[in-house]
matplotlib code that plots the C-alpha trace (Angstrom):
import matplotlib.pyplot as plt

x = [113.2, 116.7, 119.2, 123.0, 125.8, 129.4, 129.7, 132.9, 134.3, 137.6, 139.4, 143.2, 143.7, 140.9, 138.2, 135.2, 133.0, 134.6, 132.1, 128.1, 125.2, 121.7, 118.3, 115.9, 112.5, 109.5, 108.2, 111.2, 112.4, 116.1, 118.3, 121.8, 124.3, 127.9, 131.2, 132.6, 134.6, 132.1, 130.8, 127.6, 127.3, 129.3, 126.7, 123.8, 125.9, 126.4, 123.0, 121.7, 125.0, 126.1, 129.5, 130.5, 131.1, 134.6, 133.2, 129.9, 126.6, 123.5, 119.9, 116.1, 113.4, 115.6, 117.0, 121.3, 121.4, 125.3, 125.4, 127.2, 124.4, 121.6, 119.5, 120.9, 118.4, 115.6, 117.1, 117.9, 114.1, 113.2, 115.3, 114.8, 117.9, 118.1, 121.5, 122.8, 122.9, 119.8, 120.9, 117.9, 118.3, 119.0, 117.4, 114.0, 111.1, 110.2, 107.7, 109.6, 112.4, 110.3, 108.4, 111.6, 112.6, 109.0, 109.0, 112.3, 112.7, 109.1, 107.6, 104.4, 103.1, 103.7, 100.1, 100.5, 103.4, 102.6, 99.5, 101.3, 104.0, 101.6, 100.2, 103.6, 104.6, 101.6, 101.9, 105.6, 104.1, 106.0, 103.0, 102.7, 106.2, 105.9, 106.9, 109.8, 113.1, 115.7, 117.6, 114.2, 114.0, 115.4, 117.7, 114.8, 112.6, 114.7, 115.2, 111.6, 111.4, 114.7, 112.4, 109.1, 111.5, 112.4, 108.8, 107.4, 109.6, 107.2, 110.4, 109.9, 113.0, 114.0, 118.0, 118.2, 122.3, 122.3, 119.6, 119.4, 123.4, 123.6, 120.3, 120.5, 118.9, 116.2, 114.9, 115.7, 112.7, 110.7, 112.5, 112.4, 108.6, 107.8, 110.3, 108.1, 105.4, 106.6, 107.5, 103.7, 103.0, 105.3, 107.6, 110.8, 113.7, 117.2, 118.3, 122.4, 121.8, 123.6, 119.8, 119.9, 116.3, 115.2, 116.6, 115.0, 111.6, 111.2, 112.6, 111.9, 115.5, 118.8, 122.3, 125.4, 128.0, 131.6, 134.8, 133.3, 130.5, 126.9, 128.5, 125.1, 121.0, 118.3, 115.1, 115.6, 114.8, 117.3, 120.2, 119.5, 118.7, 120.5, 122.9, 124.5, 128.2, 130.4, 131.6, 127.3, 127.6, 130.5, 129.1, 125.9, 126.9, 129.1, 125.7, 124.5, 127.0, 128.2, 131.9, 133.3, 137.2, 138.4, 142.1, 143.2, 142.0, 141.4, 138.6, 136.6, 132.5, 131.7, 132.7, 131.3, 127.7, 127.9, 128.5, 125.8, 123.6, 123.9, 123.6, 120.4, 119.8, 120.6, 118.0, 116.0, 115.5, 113.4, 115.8, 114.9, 116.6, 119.9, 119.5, 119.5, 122.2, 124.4, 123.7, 123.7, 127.2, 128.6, 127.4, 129.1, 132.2, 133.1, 131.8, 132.6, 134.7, 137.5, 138.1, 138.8, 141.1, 144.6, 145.2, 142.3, 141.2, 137.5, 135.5, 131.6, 129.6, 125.9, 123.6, 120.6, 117.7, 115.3, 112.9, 113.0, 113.1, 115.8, 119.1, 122.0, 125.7, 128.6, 130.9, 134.2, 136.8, 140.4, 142.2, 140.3, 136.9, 134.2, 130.3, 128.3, 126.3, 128.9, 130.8, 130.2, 128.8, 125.3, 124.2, 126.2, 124.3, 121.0, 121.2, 122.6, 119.3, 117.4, 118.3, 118.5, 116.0, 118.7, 122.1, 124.7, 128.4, 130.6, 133.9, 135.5, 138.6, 139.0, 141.1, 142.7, 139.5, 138.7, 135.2, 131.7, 128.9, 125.7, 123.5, 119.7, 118.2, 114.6]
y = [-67.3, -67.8, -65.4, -65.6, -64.2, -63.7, -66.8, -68.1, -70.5, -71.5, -73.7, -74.2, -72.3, -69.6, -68.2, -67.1, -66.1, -63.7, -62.1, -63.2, -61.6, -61.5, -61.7, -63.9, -63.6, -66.2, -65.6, -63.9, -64.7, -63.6, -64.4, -64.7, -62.5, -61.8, -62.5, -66.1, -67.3, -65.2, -67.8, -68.1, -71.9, -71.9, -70.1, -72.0, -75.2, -74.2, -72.8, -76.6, -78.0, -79.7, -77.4, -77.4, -73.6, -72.3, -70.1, -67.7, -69.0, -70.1, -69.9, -71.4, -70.6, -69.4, -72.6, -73.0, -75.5, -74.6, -76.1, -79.9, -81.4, -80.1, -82.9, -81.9, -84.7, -83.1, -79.3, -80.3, -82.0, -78.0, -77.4, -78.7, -78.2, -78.0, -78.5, -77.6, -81.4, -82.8, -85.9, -88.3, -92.2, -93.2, -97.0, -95.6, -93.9, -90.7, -90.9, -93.1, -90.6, -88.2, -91.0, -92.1, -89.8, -89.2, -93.0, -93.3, -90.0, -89.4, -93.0, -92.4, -95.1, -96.0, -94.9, -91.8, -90.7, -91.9, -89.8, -86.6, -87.3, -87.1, -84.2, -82.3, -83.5, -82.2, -78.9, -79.1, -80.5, -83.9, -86.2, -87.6, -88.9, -90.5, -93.7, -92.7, -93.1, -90.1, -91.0, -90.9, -86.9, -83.6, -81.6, -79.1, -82.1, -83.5, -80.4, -80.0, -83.5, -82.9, -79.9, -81.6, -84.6, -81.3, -80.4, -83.6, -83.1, -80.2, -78.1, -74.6, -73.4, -74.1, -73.6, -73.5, -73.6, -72.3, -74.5, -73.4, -73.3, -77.0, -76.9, -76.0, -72.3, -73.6, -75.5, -72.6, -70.9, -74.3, -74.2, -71.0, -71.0, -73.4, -71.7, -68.7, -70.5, -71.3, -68.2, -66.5, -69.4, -68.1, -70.2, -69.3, -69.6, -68.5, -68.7, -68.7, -67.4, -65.7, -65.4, -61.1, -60.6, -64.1, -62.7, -59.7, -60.5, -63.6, -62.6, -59.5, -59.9, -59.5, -60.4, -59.4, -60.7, -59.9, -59.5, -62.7, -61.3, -60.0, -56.9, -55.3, -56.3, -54.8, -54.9, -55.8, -52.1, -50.9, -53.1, -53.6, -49.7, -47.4, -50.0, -47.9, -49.6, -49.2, -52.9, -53.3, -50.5, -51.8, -55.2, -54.2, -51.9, -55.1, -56.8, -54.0, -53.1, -55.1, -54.1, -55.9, -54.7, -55.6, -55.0, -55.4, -56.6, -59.8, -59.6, -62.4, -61.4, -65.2, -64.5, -61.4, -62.6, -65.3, -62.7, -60.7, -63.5, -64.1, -60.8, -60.6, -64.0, -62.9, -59.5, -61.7, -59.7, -61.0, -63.5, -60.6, -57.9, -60.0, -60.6, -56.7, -55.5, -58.2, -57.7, -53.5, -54.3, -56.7, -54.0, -51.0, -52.8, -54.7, -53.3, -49.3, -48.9, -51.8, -50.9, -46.9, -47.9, -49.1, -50.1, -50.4, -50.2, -50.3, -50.7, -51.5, -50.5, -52.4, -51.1, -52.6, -49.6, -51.8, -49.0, -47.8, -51.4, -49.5, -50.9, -48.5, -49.1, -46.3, -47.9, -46.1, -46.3, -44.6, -43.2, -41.0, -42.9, -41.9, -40.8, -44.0, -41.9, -41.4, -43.9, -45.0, -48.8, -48.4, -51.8, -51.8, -48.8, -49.8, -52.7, -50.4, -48.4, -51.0, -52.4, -49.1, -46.5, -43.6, -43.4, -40.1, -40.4, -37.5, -36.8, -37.7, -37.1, -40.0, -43.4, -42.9, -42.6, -40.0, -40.8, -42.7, -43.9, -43.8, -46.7, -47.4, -50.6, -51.3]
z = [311.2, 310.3, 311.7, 311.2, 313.4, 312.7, 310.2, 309.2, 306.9, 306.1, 304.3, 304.1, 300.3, 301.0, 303.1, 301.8, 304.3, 306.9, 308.7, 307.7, 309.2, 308.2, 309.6, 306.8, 307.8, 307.0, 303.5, 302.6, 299.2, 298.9, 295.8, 296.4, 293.4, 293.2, 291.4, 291.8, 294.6, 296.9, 299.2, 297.3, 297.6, 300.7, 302.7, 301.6, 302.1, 305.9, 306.3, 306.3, 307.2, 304.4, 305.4, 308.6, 309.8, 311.1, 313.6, 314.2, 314.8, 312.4, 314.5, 312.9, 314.4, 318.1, 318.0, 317.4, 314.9, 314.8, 319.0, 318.9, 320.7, 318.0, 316.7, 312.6, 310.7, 312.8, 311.4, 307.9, 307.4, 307.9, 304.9, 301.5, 298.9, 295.2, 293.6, 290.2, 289.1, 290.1, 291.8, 291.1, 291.4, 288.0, 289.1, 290.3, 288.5, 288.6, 291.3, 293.7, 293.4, 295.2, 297.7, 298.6, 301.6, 303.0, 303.5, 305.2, 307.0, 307.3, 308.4, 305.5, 303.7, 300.3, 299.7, 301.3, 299.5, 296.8, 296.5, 297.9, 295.2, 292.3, 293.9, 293.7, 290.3, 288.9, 290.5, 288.3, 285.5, 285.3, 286.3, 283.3, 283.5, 286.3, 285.3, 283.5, 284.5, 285.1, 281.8, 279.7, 280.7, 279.5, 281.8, 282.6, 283.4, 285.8, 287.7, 288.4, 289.5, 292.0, 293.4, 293.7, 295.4, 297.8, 298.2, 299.4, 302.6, 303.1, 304.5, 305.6, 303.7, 300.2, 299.6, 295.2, 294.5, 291.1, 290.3, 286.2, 285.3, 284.3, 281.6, 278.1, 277.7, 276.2, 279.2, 281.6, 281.0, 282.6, 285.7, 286.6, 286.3, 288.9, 290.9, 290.5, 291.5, 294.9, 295.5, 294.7, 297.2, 300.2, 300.5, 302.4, 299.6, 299.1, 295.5, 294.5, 290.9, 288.0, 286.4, 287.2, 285.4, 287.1, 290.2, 290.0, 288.8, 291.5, 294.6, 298.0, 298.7, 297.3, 298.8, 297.0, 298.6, 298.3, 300.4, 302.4, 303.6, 302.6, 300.9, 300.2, 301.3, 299.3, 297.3, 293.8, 293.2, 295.1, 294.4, 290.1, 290.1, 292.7, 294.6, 297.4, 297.7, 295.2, 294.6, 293.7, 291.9, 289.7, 289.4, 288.1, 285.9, 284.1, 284.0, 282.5, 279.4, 277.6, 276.4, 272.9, 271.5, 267.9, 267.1, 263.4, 260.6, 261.4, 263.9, 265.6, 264.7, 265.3, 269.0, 269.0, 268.1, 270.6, 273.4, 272.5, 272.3, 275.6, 277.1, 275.2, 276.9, 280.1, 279.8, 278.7, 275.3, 271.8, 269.6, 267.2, 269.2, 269.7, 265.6, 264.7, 267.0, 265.5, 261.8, 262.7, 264.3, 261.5, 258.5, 260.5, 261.4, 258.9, 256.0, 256.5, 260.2, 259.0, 255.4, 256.3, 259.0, 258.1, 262.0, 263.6, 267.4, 267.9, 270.9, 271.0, 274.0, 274.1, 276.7, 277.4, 279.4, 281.4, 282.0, 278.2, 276.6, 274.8, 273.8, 272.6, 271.2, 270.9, 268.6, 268.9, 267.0, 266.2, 263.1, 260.4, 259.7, 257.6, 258.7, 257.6, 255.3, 253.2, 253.6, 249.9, 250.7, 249.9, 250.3, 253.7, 254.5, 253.7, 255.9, 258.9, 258.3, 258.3, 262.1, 264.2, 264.3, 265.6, 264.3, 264.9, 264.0, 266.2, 266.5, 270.6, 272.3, 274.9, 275.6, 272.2, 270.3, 267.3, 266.3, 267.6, 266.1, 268.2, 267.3, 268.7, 267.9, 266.7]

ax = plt.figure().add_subplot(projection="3d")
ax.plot(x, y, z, "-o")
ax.set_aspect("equal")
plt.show()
């Protein structure tokens, strides 16, 4: 369906995308991962235009939509896109936000979209706010609107540019649903996301792309699990771990929780989880690592094991420190019991640490 040769596009501070190729079939649902400043949004943005390519060739359907003479509002009405910000007129309801182009572009009646529109915000669950006006609706609301708006093009391909990173978390959950939906209904999608476990559970394809090009193409399976490059390799395993230092005394838990929150976010993990590994890390910290050590290095290593449900942390930590069991805070202690259900303590011999604590979480 689409098929992309030698793609290239420059600008005068940078160049993110070298040398694309890729081959996207009809149906295929491909999300699109990698570190910033990859060309993420840059290669959806040329797929329908939007950016104008330095050099290579972009083909739908056989035809070179990347050739001067192509007929572009003809190509992009194959291509629906869903941006970060929504973009809805803030002077026009709900519904005549998504009749809007399919009169104009499409030559229906006001009838005719009108009824189609209903049709599609129902299938988001916005048509009872039809009548309401942009400003009236929650973040998560208005992005479902922006991509039944996309829908009532009826495109063939549905380009979502990080279409959750501008809601609240709480409304993130909403959005990705419906997105789901589309997919289960076949729809042709490329998704620029940071979402891994969205990514994972929603799409047939993944694209990690680094080193301005499509670094790595697999199956979820096979890039979350067993990625074959070593650039994947490293960037999944920082999705993975999660990696918090403390140096001194005077150590920063408040930031500590609120990583931790959101890498239990981002897996996708109970509320309760994220609560237990922070109160089993503030009690063994705080209350017996920090008063034992007079200058204190500590690093805590949080591991989340998708196919055990099981999340791990090796607290290490330098100097002479004492097993937890005996570490004469009882109360301290009984907490720390009561939020893992494995702890060892060992002596180690690496990166300048002398001991570890080996924590699993209920």
């Amino acid at each position: 369906m689409i098929r992309i040769e030698h793609l290239k596009k420059a600008y005068p501070d940078a160049t993110p995308l070298k040398d694309v190729n890729a081959h996207i079939d009809r149906g295929d649902v491909i999300s699109v991962i990698g570190p910033s400043g990859t060309g993420k949004s840059t290669l959806l943005r040329c797929i329908n235009l939007l950016e104008t390519p330095t050099d290579g060739h972009i083909f739908i359907d056989g035809e070179e939509i990347t050739d001067p003479k192509c007929d572009l509002g003809r190509i992009r009405r194959k291509m629906g896109m869903v941006f970060q910000h929504f973009n809805l007129f803030g002077h026009m309801t709900v519904i005549e936000n998504v009749m809007y182009a399919p009169i104009k572009l499409l030559g229906k009646t006001r009838q005719q979209a009108y009824d189609e529109g209903i049709r599609l915000l129902a299938e988001v669950g916005m048509a009872g706010r039809a009548l309401r006006y942009p400003e009236e609706l929650s973040g998560g609301q208005k992005q479902r609107v922006a991509i039944a708006r996309t829908l009532a093009m009826d495109p063939e391909v549905i380009l979502l540019d990080e279409p959750t990173s501008a809601l609240d978390p709480t409304m993130v959950g909403e959005v990705q649903q419906v997105i789901k939906q589309l997919a289960a209904g076949g729809k042709t999608m490329m998704i620029v996301t940071h979402e891994m476990s969205f990514a994972r559970a929603v799409c047939s394809r993944v694209f990690y792309m680094d080193e301005g090009g499509i670094y790595e193409d697999g199956t979820p399976e096979q890039i979350f699990e067993n990625p074959r490059r070593e650039n994947t390799r490293r960037f999944i395993r920082q999705l993975k771990v999660l990696e918090l230092r403390f140096e001194g005394q005077d150590i920063d838990l408040y930031g500590a929780a609120s990583a931790i929150r959101e890498y239990c976010a981002r897996h996708e993990l109970p509320y309760e989880k994220a609560y237990s590994l922070i109160l089993a890390l503030e009690e063994l910290i705080q209350q017996i690592l920090l008063p034992a050590l007079k200058d204190p290095t500590i690093l805590a290593v949080v591991e989340y094991d998708r196919a055990s449900g099981e999340i791990t942390a090796d607290v290490r930590s330098n100097g002479v420190t004492p097993d937890p069991a005996s570490s004469g805070n009882a109360l301290a202690w009984k907490l720390l019991r009561g939020t893992v259900s494995e702890l060892t303590f060992e002596p180690v011999r690496k990166g300048g640490y002398t001991n570890c604590v080996h924590i699993v979480i209920r």
